[in-house]
N, CA and C atoms as an extended XYZ file, in Angstrom:
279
Properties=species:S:1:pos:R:3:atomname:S:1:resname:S:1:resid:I:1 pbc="F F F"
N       -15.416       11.053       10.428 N   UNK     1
C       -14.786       11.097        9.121 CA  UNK     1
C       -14.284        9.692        8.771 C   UNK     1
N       -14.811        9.470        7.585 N   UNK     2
C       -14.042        8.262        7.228 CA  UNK     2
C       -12.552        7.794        7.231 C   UNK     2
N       -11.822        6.853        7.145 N   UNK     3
C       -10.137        6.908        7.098 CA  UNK     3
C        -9.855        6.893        5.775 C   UNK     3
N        -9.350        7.370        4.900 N   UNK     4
C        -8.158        7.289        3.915 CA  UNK     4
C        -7.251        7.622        4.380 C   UNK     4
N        -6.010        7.009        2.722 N   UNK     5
C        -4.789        7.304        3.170 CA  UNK     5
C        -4.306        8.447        2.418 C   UNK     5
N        -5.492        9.045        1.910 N   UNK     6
C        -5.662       11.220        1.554 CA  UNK     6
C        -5.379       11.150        2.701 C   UNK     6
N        -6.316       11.209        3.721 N   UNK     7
C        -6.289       12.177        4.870 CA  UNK     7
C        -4.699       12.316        5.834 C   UNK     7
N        -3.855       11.016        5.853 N   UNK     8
C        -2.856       10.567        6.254 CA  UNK     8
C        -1.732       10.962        5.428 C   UNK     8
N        -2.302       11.757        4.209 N   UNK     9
C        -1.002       12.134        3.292 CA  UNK     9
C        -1.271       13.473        3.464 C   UNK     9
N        -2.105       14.205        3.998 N   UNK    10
C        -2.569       15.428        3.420 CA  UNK    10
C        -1.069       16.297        3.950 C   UNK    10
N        -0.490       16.084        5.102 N   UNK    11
C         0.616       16.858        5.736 CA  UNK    11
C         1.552       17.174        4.898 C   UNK    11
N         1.513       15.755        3.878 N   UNK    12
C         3.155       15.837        2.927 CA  UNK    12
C         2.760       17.396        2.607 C   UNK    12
N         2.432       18.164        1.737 N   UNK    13
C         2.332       19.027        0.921 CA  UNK    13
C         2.667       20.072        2.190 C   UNK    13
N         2.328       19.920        3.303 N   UNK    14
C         2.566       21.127        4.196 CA  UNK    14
C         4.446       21.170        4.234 C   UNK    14
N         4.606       20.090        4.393 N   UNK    15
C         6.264       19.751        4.779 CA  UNK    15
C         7.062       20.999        3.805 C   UNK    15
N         6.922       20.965        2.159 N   UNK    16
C         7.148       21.269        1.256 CA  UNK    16
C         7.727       20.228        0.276 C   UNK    16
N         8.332       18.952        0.545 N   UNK    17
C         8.734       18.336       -0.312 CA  UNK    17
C         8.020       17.579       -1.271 C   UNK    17
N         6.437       17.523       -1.032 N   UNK    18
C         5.414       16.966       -1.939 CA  UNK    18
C         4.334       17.842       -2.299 C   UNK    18
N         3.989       17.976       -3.628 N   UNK    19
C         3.060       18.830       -4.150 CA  UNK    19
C         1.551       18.041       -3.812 C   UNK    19
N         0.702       18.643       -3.148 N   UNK    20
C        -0.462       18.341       -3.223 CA  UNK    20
C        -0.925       17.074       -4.319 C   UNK    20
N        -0.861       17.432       -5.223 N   UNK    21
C        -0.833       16.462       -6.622 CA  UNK    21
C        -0.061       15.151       -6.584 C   UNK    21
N         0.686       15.478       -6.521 N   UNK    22
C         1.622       14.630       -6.145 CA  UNK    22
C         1.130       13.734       -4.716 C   UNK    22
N         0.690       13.898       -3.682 N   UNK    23
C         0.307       13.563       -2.620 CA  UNK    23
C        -0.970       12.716       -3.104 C   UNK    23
N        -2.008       13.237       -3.715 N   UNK    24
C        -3.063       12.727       -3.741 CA  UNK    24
C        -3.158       11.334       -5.168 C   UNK    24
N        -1.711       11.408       -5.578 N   UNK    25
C        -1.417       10.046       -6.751 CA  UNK    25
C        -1.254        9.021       -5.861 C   UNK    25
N        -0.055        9.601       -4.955 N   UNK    26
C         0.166        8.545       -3.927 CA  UNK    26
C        -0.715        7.685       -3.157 C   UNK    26
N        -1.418        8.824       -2.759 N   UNK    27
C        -2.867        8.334       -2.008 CA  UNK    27
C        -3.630        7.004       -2.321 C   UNK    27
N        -3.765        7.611       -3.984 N   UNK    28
C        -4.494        6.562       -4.929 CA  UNK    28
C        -3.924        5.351       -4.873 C   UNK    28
N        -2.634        5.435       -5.584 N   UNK    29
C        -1.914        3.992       -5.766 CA  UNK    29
C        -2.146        3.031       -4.368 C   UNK    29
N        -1.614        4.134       -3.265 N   UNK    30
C        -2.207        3.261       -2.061 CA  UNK    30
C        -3.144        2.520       -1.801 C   UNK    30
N        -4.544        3.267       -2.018 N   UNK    31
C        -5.794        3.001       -1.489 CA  UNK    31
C        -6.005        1.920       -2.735 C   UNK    31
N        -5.594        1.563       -3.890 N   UNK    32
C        -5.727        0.705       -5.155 CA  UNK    32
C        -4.824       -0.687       -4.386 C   UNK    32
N        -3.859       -0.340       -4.406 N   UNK    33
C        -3.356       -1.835       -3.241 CA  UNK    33
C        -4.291       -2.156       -2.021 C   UNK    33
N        -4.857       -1.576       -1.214 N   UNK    34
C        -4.943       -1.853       -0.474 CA  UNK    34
C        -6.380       -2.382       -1.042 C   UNK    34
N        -6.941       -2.038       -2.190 N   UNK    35
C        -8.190       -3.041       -2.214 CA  UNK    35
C        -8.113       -4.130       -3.199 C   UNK    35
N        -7.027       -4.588       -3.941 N   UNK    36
C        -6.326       -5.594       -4.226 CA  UNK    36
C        -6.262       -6.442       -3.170 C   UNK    36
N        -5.961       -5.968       -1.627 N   UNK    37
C        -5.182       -6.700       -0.803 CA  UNK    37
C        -7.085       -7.586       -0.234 C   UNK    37
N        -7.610       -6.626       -0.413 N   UNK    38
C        -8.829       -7.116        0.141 CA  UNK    38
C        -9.748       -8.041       -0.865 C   UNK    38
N        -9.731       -7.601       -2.228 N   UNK    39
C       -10.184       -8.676       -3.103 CA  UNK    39
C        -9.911      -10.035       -2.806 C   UNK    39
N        -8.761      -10.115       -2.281 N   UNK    40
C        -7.909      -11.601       -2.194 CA  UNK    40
C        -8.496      -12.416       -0.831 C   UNK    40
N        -9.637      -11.507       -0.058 N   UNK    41
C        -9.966      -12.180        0.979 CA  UNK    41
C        -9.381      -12.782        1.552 C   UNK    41
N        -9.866      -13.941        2.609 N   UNK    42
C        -9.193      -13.765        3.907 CA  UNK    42
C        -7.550      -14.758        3.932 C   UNK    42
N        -7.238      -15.252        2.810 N   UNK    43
C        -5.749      -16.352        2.779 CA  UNK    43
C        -4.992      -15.223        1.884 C   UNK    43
N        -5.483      -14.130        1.936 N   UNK    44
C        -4.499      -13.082        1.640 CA  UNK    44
C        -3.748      -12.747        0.073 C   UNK    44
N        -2.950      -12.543        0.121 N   UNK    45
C        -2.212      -11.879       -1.003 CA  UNK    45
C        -1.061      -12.013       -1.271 C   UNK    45
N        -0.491      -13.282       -1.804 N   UNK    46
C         0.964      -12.783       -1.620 CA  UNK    46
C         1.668      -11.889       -2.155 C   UNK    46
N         2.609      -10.982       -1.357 N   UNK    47
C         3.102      -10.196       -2.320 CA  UNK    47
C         4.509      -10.366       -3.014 C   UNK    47
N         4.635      -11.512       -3.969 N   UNK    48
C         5.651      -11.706       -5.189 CA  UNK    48
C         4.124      -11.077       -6.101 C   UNK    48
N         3.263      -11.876       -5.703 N   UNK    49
C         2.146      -11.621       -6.877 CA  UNK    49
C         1.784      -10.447       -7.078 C   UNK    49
N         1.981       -9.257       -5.875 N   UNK    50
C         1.335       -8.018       -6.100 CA  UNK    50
C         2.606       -7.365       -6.514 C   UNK    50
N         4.073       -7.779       -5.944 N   UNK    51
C         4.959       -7.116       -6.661 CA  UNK    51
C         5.202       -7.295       -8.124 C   UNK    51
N         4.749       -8.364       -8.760 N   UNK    52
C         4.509       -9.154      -10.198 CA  UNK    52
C         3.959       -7.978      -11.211 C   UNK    52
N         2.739       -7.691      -10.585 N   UNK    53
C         1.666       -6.548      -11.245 CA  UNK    53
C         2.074       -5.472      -11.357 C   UNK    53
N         3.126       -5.053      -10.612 N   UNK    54
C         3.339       -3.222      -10.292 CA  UNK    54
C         4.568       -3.403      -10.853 C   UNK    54
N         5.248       -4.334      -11.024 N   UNK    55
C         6.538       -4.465      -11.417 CA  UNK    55
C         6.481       -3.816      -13.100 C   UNK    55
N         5.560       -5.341      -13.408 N   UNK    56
C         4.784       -4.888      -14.894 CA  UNK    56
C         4.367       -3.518      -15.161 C   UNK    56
N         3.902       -3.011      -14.385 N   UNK    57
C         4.128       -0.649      -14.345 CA  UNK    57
C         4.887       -0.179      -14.226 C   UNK    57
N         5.981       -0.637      -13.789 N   UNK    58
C         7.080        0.134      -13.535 CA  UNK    58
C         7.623        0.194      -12.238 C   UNK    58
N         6.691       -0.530      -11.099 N   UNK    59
C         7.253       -0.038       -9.903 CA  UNK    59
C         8.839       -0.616       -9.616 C   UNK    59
N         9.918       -0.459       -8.850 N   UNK    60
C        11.039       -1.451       -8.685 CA  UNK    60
C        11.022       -1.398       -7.291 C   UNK    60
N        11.490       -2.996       -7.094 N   UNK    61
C        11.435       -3.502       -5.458 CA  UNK    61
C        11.503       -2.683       -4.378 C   UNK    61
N        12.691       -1.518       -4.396 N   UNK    62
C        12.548       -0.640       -3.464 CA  UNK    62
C        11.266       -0.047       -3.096 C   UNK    62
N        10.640        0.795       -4.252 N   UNK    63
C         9.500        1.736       -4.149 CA  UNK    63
C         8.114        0.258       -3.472 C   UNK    63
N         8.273       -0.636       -3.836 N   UNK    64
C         7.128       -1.694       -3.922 CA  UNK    64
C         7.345       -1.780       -2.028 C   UNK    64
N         8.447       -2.099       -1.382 N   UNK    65
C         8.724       -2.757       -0.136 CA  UNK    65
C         8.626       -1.132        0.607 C   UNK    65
N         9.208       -0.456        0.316 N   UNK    66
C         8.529        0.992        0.630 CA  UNK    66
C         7.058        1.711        1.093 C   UNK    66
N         6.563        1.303       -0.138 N   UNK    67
C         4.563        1.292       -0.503 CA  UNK    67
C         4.122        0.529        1.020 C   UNK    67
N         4.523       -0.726        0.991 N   UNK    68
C         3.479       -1.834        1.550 CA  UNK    68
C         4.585       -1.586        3.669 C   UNK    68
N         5.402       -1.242        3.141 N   UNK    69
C         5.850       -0.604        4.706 CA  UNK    69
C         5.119        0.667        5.220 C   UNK    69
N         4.447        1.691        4.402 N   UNK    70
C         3.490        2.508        4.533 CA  UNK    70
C         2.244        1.888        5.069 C   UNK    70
N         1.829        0.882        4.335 N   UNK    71
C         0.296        0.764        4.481 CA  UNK    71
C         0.659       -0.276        5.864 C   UNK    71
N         1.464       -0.935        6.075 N   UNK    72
C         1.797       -1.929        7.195 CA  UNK    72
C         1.539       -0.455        8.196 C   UNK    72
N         2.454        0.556        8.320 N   UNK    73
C         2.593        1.493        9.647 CA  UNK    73
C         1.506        2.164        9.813 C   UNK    73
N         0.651        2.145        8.832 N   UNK    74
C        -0.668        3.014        8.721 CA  UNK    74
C        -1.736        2.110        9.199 C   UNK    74
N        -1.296        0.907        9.446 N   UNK    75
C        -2.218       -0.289        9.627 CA  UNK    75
C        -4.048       -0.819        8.689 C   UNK    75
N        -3.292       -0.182        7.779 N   UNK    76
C        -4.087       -0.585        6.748 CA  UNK    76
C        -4.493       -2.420        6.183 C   UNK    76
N        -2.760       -2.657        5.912 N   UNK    77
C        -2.742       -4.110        5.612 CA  UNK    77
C        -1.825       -4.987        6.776 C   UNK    77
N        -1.974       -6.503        6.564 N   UNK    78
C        -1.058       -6.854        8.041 CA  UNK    78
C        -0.152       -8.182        7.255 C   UNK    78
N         0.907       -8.262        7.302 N   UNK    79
C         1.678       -9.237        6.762 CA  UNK    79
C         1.852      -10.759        7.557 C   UNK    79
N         2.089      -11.547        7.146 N   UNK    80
C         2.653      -12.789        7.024 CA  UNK    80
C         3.470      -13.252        6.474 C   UNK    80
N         4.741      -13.418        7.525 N   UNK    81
C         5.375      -13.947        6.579 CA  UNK    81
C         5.733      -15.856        6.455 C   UNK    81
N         5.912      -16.352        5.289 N   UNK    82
C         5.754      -17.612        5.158 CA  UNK    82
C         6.799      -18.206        4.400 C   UNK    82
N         7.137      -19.021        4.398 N   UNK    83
C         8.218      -20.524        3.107 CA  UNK    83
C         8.184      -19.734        2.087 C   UNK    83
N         6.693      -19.602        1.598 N   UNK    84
C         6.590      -18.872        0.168 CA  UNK    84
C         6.532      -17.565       -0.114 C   UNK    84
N         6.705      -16.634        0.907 N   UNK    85
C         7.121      -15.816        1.088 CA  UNK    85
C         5.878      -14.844        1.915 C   UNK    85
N         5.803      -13.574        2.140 N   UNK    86
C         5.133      -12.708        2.563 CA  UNK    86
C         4.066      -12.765        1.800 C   UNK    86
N         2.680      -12.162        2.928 N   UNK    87
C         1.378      -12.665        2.471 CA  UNK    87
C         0.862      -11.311        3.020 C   UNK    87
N        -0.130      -10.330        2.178 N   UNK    88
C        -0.366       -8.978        2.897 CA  UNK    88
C        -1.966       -9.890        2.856 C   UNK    88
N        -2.727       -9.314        4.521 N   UNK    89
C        -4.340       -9.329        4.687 CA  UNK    89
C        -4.417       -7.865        5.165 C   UNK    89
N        -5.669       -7.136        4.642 N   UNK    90
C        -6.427       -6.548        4.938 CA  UNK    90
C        -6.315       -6.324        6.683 C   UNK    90
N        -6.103       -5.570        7.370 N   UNK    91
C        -6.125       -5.267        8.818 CA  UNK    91
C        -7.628       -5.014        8.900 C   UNK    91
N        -7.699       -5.500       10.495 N   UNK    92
C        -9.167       -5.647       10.751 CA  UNK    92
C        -9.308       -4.349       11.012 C   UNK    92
N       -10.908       -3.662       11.100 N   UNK    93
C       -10.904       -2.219       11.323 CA  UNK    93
C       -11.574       -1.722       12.619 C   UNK    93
Protein backbone atom coordinates (compact mmCIF):
# COMPACT_ATOMS: atom_id res chain seq x y z
CA UNK A 1 0.00 0.00 0.00
CA UNK A 2 1.14 3.21 -0.75
CA UNK A 3 1.81 5.87 2.35
CA UNK A 4 -0.51 8.80 2.80
CA UNK A 5 -1.26 10.89 5.44
CA UNK A 6 -5.29 9.47 4.79
CA UNK A 7 -4.10 6.35 5.86
CA UNK A 8 -2.31 7.87 9.14
CA UNK A 9 -5.46 9.94 9.82
CA UNK A 10 -7.92 7.32 9.18
CA UNK A 11 -8.03 6.43 13.27
CA UNK A 12 -9.05 10.13 14.08
CA UNK A 13 -12.73 9.39 13.15
CA UNK A 14 -12.56 6.08 15.20
CA UNK A 15 -11.45 8.16 18.42
CA UNK A 16 -14.79 10.19 17.99
CA UNK A 17 -13.46 13.63 18.11
CA UNK A 18 -12.98 13.95 14.21
CA UNK A 19 -15.55 13.36 11.57
CA UNK A 20 -14.30 11.34 8.77
CA UNK A 21 -14.70 14.55 6.60
CA UNK A 22 -13.16 16.37 8.58
CA UNK A 23 -10.14 13.89 8.72
CA UNK A 24 -9.80 13.54 5.10
CA UNK A 25 -9.51 17.87 4.70
CA UNK A 26 -6.81 17.47 7.00
CA UNK A 27 -5.26 14.82 5.11
CA UNK A 28 -5.35 17.06 2.06
CA UNK A 29 -3.98 20.25 3.44
CA UNK A 30 -1.23 17.94 4.62
CA UNK A 31 -0.36 16.00 1.66
CA UNK A 32 -0.61 19.83 -0.33
CA UNK A 33 2.34 21.00 2.05
CA UNK A 34 4.09 18.34 1.84
CA UNK A 35 4.35 18.68 -2.01
CA UNK A 36 5.09 22.35 -1.76
CA UNK A 37 7.86 21.11 0.49
CA UNK A 38 9.07 18.97 -2.40
CA UNK A 39 8.59 21.44 -5.31
CA UNK A 40 11.29 23.47 -3.52
CA UNK A 41 13.77 20.62 -4.08
CA UNK A 42 16.68 19.81 -2.47
CA UNK A 43 17.81 23.62 -0.47
CA UNK A 44 14.39 23.21 0.82
CA UNK A 45 11.68 25.46 1.94
CA UNK A 46 11.77 27.87 4.28
CA UNK A 47 9.07 27.95 6.39
CA UNK A 48 8.41 31.96 7.08
CA UNK A 49 7.69 31.44 3.30
CA UNK A 50 5.28 28.56 3.66
CA UNK A 51 3.90 30.15 6.79
CA UNK A 52 3.56 33.51 4.45
CA UNK A 53 1.09 31.49 2.04
CA UNK A 54 -1.21 29.79 4.61
CA UNK A 55 -1.14 32.75 6.68
CA UNK A 56 -2.64 34.58 3.56
CA UNK A 57 -5.71 31.58 4.09
CA UNK A 58 -6.14 31.97 7.20
CA UNK A 59 -3.93 29.62 8.88
CA UNK A 60 -2.42 31.32 12.44
CA UNK A 61 1.07 30.38 13.75
CA UNK A 62 -0.21 27.96 16.18
CA UNK A 63 -2.26 25.71 13.69
CA UNK A 64 0.88 26.31 11.00
CA UNK A 65 3.78 25.01 13.81
CA UNK A 66 1.19 22.34 14.74
CA UNK A 67 0.65 21.10 10.83
CA UNK A 68 4.48 20.87 10.12
CA UNK A 69 5.08 19.12 13.81
CA UNK A 70 2.67 16.44 12.31
CA UNK A 71 4.34 15.93 9.12
CA UNK A 72 7.96 16.22 11.05
CA UNK A 73 6.52 13.02 13.51
CA UNK A 74 5.05 11.30 10.56
CA UNK A 75 8.39 11.75 8.91
CA UNK A 76 7.14 13.04 5.96
CA UNK A 77 9.23 16.38 5.93
CA UNK A 78 12.71 16.98 7.89
CA UNK A 79 13.66 20.45 9.25
CA UNK A 80 16.60 22.66 9.48
CA UNK A 81 17.04 24.88 11.44
CA UNK A 82 19.16 28.04 10.40
CA UNK A 83 20.12 32.21 11.09
CA UNK A 84 17.23 32.59 8.73
CA UNK A 85 15.23 30.53 10.23
CA UNK A 86 13.74 26.88 9.76
CA UNK A 87 13.99 25.16 6.43
CA UNK A 88 11.40 22.03 5.84
CA UNK A 89 13.08 19.12 3.05
CA UNK A 90 11.16 16.45 1.90
CA UNK A 91 12.33 13.20 4.09
CA UNK A 92 14.03 10.64 2.17
CA UNK A 93 11.73 7.55 1.60
Amino acid sequence: MTFTIRNQLEGLSSIGNVSKADAKMIADILEEVVQAVAAAGPLGLPGGKLYAHLMAAGMDLETFNNMMAVLLRLGRVTKRDSDAGDVYRLAAA
